[in-house]
C-alpha positions as CSV (number, residue, x, y, z in Angstrom):
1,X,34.7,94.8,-96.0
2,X,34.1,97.3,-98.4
3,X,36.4,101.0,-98.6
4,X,34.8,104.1,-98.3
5,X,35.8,107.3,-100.7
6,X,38.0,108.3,-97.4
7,X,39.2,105.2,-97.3
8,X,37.8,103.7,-94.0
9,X,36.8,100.1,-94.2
10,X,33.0,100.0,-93.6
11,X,31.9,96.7,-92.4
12,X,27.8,95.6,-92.6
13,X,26.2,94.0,-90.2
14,X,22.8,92.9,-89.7
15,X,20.5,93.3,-86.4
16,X,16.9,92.8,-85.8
17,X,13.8,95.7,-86.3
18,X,13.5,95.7,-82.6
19,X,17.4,96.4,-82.0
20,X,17.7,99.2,-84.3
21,X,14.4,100.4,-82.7
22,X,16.4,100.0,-79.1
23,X,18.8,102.0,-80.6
24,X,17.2,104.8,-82.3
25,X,15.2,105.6,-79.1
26,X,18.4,105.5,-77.1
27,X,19.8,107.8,-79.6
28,X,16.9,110.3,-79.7
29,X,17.5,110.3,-76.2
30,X,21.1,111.6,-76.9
31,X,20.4,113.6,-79.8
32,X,22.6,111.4,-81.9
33,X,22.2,109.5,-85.1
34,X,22.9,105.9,-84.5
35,X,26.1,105.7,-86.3
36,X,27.4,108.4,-83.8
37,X,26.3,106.4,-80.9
38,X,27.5,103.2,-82.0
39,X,31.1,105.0,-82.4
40,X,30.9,106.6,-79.3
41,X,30.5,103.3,-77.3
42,X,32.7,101.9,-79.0
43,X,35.4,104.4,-78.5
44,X,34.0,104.6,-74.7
45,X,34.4,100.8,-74.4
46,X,38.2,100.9,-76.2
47,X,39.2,103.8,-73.5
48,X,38.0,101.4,-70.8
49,X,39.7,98.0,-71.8
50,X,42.9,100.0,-72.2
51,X,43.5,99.5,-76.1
52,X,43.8,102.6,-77.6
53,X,46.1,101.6,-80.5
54,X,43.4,103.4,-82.6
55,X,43.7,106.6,-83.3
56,X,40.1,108.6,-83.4
């Protein structure tokens, strides 16, 4: 995982054209950049499961 300047860990992942298509249409549909999306469900999905050890 590489560091950003704030010092987050950034981690790379790759998906297929037709994902990142899925997920830019669900995001237009949000008015949301897919990076904001992605965190969002993620934090939704944390909230759910009960592990909120990490702090937003």
């Amino acid at each position: 995982m590489k560091k950003q300047a704030n010092g987050k860990k950034v981690i790379n992942a790759c998906i297929s054209e037709d994902e990142y298509n899925f997920l830019k249409k669900v995001c237009e549909r949000h008015s949301m950049t897919v990076t904001m999306y992605l965190r969002n469900l993620i934090r939704t999905e944390m909230k759910k499961s009960g592990d909120l050890s990490h702090k937003f």
